[in-house]
The first five atom37 places (N, CA, C, CB, O) and aatype in JSON, in Angstrom:
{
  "aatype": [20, 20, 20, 20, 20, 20, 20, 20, 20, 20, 20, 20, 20, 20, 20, 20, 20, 20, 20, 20, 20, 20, 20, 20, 20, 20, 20, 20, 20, 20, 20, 20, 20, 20, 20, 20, 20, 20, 20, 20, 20, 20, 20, 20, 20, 20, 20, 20, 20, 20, 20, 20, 20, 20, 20, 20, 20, 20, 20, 20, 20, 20, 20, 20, 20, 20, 20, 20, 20, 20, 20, 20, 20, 20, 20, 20, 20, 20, 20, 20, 20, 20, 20, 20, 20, 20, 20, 20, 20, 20, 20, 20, 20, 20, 20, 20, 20, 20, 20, 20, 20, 20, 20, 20, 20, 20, 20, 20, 20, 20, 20, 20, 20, 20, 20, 20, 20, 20, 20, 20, 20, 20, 20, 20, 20, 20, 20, 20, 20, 20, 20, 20, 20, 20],
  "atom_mask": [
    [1, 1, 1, 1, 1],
    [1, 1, 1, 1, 1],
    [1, 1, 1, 1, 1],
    [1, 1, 1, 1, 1],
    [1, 1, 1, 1, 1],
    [1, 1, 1, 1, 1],
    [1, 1, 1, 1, 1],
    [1, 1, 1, 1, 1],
    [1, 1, 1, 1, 1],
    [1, 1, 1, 1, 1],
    [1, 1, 1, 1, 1],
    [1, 1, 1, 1, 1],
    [1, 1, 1, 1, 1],
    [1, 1, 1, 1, 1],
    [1, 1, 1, 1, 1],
    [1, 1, 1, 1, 1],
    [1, 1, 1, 1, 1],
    [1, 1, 1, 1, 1],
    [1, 1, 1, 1, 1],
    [1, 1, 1, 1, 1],
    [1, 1, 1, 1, 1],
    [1, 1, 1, 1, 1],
    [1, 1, 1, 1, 1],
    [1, 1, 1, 1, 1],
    [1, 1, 1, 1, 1],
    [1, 1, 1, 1, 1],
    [1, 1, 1, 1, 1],
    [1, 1, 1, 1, 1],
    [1, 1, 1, 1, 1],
    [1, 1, 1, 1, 1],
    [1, 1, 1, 1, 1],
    [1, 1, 1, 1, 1],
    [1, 1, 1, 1, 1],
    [1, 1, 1, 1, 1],
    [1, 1, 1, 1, 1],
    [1, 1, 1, 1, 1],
    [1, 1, 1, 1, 1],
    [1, 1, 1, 1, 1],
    [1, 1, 1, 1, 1],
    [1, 1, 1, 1, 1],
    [1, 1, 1, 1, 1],
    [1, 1, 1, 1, 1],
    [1, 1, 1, 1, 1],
    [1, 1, 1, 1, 1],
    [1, 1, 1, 1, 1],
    [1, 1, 1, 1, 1],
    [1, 1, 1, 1, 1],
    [1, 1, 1, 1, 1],
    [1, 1, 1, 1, 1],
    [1, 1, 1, 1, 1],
    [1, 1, 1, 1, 1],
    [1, 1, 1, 1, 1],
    [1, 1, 1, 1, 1],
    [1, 1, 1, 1, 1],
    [1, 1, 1, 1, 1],
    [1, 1, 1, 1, 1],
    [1, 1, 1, 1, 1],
    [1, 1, 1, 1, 1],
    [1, 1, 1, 1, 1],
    [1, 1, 1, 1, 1],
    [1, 1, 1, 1, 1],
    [1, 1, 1, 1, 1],
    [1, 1, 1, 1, 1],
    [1, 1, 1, 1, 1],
    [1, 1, 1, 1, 1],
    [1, 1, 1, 1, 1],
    [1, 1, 1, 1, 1],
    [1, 1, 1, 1, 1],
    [1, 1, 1, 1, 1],
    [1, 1, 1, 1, 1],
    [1, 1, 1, 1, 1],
    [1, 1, 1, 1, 1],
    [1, 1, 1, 1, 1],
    [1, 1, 1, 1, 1],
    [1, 1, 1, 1, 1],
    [1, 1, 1, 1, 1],
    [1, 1, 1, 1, 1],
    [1, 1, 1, 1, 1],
    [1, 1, 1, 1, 1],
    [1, 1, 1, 1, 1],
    [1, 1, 1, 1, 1],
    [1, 1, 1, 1, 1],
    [1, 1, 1, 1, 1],
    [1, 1, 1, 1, 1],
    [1, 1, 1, 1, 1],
    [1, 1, 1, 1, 1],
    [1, 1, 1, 1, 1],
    [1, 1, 1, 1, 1],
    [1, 1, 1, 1, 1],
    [1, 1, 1, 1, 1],
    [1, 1, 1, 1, 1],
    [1, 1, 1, 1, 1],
    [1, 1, 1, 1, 1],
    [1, 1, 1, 1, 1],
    [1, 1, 1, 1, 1],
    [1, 1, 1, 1, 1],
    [1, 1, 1, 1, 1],
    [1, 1, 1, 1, 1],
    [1, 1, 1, 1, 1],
    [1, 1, 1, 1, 1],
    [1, 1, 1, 1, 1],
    [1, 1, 1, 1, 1],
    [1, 1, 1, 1, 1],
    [1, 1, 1, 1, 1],
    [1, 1, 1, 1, 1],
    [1, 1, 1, 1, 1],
    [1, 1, 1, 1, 1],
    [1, 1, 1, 1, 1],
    [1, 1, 1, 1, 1],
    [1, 1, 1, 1, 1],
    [1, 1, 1, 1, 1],
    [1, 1, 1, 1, 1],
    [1, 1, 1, 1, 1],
    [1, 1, 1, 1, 1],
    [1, 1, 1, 1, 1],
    [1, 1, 1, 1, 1],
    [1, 1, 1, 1, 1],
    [1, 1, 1, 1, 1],
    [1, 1, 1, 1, 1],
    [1, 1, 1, 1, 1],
    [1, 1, 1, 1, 1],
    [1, 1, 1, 1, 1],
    [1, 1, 1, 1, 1],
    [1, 1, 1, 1, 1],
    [1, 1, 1, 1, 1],
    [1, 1, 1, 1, 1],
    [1, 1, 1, 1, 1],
    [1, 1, 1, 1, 1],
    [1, 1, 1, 1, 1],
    [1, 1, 1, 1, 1],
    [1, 1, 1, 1, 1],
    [1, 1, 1, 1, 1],
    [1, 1, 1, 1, 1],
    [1, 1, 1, 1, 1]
  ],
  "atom_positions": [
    [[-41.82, -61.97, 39.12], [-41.51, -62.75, 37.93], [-40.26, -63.58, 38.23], [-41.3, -61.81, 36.67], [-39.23, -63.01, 38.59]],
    [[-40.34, -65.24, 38.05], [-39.3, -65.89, 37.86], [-38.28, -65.9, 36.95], [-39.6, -66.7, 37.87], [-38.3, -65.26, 35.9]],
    [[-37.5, -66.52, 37.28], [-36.2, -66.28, 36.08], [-36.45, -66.95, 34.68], [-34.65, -67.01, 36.64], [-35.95, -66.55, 33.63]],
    [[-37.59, -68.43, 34.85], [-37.95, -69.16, 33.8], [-39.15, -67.99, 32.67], [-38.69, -70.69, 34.58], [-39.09, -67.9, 31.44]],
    [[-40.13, -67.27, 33.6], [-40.18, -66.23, 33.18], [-39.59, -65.11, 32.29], [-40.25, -66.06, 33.81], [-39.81, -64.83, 31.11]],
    [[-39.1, -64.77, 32.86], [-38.09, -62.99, 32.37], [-36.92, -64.13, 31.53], [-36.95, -61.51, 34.43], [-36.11, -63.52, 30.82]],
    [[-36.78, -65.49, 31.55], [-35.59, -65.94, 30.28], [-37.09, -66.28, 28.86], [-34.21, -68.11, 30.96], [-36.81, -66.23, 27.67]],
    [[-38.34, -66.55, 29.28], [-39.33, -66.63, 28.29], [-39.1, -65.45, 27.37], [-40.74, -66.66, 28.88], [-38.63, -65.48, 26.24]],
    [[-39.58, -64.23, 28.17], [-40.16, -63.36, 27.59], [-39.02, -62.85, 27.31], [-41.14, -62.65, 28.16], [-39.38, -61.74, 26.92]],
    [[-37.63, -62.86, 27.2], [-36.46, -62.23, 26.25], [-36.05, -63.16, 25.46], [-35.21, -61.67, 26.93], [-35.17, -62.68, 24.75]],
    [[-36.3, -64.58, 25.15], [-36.44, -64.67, 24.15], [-37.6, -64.44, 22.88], [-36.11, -65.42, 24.35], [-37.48, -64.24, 21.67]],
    [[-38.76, -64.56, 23.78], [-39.91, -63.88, 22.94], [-39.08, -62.35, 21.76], [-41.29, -63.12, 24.46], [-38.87, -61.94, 20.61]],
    [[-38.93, -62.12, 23.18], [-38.66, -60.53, 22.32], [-37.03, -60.78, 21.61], [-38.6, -58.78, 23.76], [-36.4, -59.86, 21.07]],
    [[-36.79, -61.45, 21.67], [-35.77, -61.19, 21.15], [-35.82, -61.38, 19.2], [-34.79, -62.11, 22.01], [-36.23, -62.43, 18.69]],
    [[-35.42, -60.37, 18.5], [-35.38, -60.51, 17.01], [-34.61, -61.6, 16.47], [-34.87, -59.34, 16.43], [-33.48, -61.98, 16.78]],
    [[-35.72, -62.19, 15.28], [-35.04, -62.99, 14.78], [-34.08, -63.17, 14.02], [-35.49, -63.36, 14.52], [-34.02, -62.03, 13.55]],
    [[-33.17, -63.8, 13.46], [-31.67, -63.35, 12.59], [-32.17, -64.3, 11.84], [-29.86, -63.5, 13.2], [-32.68, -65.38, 12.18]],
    [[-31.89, -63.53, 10.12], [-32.16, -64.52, 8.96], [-31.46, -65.76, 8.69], [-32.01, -63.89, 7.84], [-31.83, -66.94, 8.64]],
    [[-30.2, -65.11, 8.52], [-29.43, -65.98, 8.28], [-27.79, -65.69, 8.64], [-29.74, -66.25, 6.98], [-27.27, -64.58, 8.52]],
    [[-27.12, -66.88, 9.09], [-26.06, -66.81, 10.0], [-24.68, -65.08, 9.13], [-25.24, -68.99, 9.97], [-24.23, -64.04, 9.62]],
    [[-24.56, -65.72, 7.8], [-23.76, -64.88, 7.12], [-24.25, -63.42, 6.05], [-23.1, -65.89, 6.39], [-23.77, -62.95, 5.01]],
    [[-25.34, -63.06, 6.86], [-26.4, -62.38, 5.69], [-25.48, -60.76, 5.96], [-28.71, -62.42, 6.25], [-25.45, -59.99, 5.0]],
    [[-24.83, -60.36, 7.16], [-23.72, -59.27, 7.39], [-22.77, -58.88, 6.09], [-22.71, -59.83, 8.59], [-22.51, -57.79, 5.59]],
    [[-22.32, -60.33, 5.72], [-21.37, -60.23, 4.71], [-21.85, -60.42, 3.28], [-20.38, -61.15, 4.98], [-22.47, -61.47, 3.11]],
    [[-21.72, -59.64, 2.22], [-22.61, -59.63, 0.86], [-21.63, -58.62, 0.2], [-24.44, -59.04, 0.97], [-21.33, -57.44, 0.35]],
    [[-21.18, -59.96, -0.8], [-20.3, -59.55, -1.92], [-21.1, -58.77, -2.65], [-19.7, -60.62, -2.76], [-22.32, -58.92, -2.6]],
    [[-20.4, -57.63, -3.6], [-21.56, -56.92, -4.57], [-20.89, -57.55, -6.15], [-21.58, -54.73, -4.4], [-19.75, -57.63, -6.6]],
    [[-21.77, -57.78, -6.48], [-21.53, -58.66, -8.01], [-20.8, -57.68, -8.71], [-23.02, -59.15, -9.02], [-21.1, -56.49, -8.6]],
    [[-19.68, -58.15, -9.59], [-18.79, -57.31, -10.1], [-19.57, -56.46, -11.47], [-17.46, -58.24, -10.46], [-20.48, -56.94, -12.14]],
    [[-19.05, -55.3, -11.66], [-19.77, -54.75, -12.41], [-18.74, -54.71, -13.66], [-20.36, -53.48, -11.81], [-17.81, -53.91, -13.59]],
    [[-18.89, -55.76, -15.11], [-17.99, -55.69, -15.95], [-18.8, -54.52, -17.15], [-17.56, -57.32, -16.43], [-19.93, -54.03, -17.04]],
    [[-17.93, -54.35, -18.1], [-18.08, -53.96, -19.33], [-16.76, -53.67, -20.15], [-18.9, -52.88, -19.27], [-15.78, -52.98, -19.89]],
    [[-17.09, -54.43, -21.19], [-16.48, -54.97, -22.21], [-15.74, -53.07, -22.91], [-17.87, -56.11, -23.32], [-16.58, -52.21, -22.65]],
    [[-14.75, -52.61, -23.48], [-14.06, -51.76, -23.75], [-13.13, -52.43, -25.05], [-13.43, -51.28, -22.48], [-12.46, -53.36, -24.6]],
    [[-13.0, -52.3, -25.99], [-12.15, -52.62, -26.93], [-12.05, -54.11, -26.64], [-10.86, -51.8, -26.9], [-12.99, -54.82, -26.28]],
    [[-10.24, -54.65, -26.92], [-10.59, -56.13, -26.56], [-10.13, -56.29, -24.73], [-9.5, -57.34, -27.78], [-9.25, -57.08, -24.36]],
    [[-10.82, -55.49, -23.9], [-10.5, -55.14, -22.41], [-11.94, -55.1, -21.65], [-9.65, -53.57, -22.27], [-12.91, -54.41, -21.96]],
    [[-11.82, -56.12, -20.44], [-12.96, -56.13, -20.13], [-12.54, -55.13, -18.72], [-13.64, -57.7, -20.04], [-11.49, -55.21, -18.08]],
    [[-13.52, -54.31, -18.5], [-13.58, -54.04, -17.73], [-14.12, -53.76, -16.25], [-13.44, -53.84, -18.18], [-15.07, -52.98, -16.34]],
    [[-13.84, -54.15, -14.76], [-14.37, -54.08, -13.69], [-14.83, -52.8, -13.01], [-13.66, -54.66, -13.07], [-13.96, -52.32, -12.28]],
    [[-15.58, -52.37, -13.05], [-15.9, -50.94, -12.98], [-16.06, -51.03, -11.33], [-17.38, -50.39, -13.99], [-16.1, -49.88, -10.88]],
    [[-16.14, -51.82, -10.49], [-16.59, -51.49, -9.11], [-15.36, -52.45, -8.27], [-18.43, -51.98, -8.79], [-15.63, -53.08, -7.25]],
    [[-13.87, -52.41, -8.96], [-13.39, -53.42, -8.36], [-12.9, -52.82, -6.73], [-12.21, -54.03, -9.36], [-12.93, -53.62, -5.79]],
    [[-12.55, -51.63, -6.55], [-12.22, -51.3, -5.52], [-13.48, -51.36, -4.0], [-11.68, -50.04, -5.97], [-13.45, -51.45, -2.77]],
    [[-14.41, -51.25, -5.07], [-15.95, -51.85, -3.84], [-15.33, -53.2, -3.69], [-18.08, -52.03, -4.66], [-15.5, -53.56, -2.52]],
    [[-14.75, -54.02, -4.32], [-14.8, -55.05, -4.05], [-13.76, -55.49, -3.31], [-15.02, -55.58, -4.93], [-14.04, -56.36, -2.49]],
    [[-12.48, -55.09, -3.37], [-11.56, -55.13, -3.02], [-12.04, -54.74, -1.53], [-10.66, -54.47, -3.83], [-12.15, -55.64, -0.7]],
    [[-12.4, -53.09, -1.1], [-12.66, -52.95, 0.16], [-13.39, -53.72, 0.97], [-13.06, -52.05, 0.26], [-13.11, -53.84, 2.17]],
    [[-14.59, -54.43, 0.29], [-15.59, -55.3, 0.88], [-14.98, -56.71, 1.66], [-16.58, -55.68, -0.33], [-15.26, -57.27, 2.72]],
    [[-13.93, -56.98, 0.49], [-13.49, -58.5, 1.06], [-12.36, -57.93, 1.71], [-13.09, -59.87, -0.11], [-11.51, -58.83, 1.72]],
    [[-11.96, -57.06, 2.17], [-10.8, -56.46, 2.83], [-9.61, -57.13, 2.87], [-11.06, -56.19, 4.04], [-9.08, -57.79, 3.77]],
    [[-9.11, -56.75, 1.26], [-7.7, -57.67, 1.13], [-6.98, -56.73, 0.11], [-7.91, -59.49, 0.45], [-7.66, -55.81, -0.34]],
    [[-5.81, -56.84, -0.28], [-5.08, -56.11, -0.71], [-5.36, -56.47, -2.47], [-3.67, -56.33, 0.04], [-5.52, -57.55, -3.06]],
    [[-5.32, -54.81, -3.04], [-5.88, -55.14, -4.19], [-4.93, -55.8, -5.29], [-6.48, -53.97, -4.65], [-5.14, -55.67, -6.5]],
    [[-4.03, -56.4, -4.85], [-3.09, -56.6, -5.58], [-3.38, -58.19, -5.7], [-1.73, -56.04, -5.02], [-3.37, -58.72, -6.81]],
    [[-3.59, -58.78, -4.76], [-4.12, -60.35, -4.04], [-5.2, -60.83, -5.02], [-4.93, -60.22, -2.25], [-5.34, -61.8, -5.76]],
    [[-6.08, -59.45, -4.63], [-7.59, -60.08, -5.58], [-7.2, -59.92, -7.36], [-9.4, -58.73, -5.17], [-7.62, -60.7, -8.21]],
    [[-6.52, -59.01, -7.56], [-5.76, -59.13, -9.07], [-5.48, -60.36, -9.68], [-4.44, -58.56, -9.08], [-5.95, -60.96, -10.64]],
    [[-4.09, -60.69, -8.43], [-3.37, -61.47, -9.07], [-4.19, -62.51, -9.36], [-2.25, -61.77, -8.46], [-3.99, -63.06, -10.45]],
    [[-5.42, -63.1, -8.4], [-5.88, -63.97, -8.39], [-7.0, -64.45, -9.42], [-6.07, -63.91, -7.38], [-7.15, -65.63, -9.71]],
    [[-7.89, -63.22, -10.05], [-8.1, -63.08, -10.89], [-7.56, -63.62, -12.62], [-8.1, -62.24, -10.45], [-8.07, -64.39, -13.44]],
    [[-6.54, -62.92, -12.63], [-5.46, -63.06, -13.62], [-5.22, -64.72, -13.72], [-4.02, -62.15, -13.1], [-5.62, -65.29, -14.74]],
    [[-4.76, -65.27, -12.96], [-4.62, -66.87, -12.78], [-5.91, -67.78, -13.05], [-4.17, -67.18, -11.26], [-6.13, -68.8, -13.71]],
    [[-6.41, -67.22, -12.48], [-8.25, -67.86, -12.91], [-8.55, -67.79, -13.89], [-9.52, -67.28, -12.43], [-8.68, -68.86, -14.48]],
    [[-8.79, -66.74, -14.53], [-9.38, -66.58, -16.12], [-7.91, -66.43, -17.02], [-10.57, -64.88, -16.35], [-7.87, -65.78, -18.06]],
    [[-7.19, -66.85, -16.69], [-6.11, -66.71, -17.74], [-5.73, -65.31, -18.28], [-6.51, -67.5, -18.91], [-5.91, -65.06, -19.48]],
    [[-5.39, -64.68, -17.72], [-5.04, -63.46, -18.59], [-4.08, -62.29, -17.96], [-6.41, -62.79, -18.98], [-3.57, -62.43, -16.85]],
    [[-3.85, -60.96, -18.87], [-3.08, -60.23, -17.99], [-3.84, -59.12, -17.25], [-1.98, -59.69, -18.71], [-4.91, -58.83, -17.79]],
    [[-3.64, -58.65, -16.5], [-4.47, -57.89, -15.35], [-4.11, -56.37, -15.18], [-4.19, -58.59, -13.91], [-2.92, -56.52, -14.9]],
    [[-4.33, -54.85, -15.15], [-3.8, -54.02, -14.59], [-5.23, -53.02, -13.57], [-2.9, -53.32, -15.83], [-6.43, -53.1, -13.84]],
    [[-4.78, -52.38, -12.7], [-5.76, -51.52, -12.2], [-5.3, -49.58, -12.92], [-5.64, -51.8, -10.2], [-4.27, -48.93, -12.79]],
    [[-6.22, -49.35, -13.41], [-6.03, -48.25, -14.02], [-5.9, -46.81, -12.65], [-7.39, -48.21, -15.18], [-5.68, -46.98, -11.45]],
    [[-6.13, -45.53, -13.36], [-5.81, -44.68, -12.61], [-7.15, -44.59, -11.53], [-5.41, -43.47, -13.44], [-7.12, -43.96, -10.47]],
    [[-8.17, -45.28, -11.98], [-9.28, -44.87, -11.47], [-9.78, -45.79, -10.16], [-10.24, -44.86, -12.6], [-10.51, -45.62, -9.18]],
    [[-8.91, -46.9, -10.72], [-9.05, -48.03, -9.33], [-9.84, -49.03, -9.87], [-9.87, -47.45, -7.81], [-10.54, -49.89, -9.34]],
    [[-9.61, -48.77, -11.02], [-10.71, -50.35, -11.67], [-9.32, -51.11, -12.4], [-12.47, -49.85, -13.41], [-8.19, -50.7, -12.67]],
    [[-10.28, -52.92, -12.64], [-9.38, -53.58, -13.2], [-9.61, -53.1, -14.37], [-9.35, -54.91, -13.05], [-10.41, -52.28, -14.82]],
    [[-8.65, -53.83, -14.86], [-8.54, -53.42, -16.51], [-8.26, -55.36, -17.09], [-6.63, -51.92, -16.95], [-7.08, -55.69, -17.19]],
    [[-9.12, -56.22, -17.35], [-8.76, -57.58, -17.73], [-8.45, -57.72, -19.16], [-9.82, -58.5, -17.38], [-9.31, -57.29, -19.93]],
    [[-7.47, -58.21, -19.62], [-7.47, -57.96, -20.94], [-8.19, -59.35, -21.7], [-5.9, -57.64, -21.38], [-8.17, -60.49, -21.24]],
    [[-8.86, -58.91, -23.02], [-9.77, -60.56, -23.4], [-11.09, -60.3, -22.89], [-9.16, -62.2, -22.48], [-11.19, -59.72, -21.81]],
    [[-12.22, -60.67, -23.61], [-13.76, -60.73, -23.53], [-14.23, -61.53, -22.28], [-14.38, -61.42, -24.86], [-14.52, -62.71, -22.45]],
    [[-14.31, -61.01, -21.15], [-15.3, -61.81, -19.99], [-16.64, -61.71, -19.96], [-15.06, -61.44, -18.67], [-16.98, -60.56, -19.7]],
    [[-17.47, -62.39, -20.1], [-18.36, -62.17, -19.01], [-18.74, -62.1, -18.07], [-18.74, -62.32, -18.91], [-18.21, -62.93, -17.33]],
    [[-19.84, -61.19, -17.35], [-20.24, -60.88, -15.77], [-20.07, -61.84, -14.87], [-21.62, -60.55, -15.54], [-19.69, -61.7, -13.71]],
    [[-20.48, -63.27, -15.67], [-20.93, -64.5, -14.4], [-19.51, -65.24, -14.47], [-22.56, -65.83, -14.86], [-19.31, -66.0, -13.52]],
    [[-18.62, -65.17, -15.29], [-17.37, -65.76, -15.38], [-16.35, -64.65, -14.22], [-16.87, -65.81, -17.22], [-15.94, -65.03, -13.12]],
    [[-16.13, -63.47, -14.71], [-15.55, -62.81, -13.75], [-16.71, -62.84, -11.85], [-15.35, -61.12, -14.67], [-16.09, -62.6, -10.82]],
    [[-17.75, -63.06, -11.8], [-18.7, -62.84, -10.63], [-18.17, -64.86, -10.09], [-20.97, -62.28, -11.3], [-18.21, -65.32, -8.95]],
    [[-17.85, -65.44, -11.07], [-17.14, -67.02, -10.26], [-16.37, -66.85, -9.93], [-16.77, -68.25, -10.76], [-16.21, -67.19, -8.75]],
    [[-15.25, -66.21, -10.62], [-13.83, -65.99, -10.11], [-13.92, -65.51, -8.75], [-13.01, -64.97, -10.95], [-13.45, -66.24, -7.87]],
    [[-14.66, -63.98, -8.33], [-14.65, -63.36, -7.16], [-15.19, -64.1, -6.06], [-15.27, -62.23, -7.29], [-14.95, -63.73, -4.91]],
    [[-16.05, -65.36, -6.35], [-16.65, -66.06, -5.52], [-15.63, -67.11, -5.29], [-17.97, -66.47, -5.96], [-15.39, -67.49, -4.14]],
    [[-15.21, -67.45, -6.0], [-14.03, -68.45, -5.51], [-13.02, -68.08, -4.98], [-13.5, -69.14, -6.37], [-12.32, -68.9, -4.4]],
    [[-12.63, -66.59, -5.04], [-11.62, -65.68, -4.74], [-12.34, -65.4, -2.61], [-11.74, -63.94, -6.27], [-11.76, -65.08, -1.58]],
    [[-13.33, -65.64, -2.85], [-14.14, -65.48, -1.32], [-13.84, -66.31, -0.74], [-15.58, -65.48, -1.13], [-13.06, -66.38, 0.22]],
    [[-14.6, -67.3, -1.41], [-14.53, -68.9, -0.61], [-13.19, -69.08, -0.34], [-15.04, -70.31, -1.52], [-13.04, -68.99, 0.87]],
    [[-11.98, -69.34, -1.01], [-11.11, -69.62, -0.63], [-9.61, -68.41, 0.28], [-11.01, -70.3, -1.77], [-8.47, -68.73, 0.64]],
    [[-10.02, -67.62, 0.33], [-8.82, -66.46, 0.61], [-9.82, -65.56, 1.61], [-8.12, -65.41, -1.08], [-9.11, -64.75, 2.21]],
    [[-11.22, -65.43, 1.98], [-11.7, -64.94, 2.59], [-12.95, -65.19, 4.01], [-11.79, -64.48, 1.75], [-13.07, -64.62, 5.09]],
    [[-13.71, -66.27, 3.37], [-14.73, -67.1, 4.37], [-13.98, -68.16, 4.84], [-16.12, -67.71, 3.68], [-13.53, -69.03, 4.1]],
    [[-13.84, -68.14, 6.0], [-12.94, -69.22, 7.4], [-14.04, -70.42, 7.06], [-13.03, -68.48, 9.69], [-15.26, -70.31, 6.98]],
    [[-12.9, -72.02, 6.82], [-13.81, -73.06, 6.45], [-14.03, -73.41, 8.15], [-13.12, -74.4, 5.28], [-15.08, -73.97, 7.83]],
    [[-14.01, -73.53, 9.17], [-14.52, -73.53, 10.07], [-15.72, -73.3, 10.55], [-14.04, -73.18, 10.4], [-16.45, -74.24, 10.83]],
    [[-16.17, -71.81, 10.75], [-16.85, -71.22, 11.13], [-17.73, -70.29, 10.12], [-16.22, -70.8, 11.95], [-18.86, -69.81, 10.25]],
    [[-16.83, -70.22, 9.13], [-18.14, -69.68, 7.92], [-18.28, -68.1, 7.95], [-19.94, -70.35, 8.37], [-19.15, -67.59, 7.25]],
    [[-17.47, -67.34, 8.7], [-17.73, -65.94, 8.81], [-16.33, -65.7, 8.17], [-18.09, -65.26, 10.39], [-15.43, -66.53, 8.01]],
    [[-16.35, -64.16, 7.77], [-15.38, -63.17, 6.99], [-14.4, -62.67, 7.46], [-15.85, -62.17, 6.58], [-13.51, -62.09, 6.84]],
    [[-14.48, -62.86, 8.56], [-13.54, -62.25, 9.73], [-12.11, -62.65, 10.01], [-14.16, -62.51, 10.97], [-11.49, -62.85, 11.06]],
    [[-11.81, -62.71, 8.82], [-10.44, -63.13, 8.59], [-9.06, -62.6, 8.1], [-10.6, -63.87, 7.97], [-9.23, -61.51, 7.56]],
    [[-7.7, -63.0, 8.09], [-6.8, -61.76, 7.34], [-6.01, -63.02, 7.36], [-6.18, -60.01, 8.13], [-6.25, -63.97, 8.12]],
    [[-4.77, -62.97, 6.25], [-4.1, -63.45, 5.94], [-2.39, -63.0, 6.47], [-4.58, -63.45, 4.83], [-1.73, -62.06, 6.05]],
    [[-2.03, -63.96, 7.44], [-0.59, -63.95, 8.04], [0.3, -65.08, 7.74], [-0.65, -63.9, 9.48], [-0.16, -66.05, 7.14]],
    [[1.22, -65.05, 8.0], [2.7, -65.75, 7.67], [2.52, -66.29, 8.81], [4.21, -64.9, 7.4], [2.04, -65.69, 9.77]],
    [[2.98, -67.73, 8.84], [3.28, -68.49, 9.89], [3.86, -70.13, 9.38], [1.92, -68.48, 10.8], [3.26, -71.08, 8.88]],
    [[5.19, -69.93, 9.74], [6.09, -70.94, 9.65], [6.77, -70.96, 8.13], [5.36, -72.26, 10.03], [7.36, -71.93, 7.64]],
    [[6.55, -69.62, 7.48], [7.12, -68.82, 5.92], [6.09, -69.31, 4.73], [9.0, -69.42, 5.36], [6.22, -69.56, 3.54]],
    [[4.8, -69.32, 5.86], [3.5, -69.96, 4.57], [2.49, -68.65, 4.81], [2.41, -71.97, 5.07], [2.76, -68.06, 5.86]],
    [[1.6, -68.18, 4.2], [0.51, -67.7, 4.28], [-0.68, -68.55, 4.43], [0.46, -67.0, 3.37], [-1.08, -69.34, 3.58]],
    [[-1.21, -68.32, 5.61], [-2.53, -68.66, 5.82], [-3.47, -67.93, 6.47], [-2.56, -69.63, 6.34], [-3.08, -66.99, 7.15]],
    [[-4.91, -68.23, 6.37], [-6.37, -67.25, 6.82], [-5.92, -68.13, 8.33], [-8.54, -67.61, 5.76], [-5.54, -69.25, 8.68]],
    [[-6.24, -66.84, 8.89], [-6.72, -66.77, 10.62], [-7.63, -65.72, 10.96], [-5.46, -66.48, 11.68], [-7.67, -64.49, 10.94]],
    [[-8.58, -67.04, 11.39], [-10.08, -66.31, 11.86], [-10.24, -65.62, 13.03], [-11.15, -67.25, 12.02], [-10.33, -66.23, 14.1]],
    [[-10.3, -64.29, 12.96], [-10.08, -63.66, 14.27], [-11.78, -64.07, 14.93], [-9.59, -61.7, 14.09], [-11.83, -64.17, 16.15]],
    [[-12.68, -64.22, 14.39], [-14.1, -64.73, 15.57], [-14.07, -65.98, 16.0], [-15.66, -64.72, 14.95], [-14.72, -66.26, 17.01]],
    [[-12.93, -67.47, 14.98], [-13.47, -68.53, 15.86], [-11.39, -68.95, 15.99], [-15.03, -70.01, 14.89], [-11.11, -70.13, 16.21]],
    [[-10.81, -68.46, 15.91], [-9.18, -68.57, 15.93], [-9.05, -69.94, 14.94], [-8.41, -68.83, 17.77], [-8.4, -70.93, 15.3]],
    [[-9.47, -69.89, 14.16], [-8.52, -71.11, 13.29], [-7.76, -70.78, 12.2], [-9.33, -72.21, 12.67], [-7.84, -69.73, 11.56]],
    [[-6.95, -71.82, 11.97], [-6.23, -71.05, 11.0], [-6.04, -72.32, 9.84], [-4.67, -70.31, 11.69], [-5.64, -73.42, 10.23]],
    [[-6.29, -72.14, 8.79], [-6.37, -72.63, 7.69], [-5.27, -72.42, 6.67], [-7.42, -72.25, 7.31], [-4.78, -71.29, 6.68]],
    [[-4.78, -73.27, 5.8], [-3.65, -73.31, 4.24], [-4.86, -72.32, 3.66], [-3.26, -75.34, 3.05], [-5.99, -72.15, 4.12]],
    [[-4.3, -71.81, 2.64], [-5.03, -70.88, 1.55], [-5.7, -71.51, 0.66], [-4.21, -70.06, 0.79], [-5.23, -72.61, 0.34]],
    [[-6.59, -71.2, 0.18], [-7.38, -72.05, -1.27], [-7.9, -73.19, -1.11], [-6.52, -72.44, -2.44], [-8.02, -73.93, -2.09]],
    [[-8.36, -73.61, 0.23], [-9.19, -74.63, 0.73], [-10.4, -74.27, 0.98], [-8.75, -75.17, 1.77], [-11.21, -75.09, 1.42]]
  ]
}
């Protein structure tokens, strides 16, 4: 068997990949409403998922929908004011897009460092480094 060969037949065999970012999958926030307190019942799934400090995804929150923010004993937010699912589930998506998916390269693989007394995402799979909230 030639090499044009044996490079055929491993790509033959080789499995197909759906889609480039299908690894990474936010889980939709799970709210419910509590007095006048909405509440995030799965925020620490979420927090761990986008692997950022839960204080980051708070604050950021809080600024978005206008309001004041606490995480209770249990590890959930606590939003104060009536949200809904798809209003708090934009926030977290915009909270992705911008503080977590590298505009470069499009993967998750990112963390947020100081450089030159600024915070910015640096993509540890394609090294770029980006301002925040772009």
């Amino acid at each position: 068997m030639d090499y044009d060969e044996m490079l055929g037949r491993a790509v033959e065999e080789t499995p197909d990949i759906d889609e480039r970012g299908s690894r990474f999958e936010v889980p939709d926030p799970e709210v419910r409403p509590e007095g006048n307190v909405t509440v995030v019942e799965n925020f620490q799934t979420l927090v761990d998922r986008l692997n950022r400090d839960e204080g980051d995804l708070l604050k950021f929150l809080q600024d978005d929908l206008g309001t004041a923010a606490s995480i209770d004993e249990k590890g959930r937010a606590r939003l104060t004011g009536d949200f809904k699912q798809s209003r708090v589930a934009d926030a977290v998506t915009e909270y992705t897009d911008g503080y977590v998916i590298c505009s470069e390269c499009g993967l998750p693989d990112t963390r947020i460092v100081e450089q030159s007394g600024t915070d910015v995402l640096k993509c540890d799979a394609c090294g770029a480094i980006t301002s925040l909230g772009e």
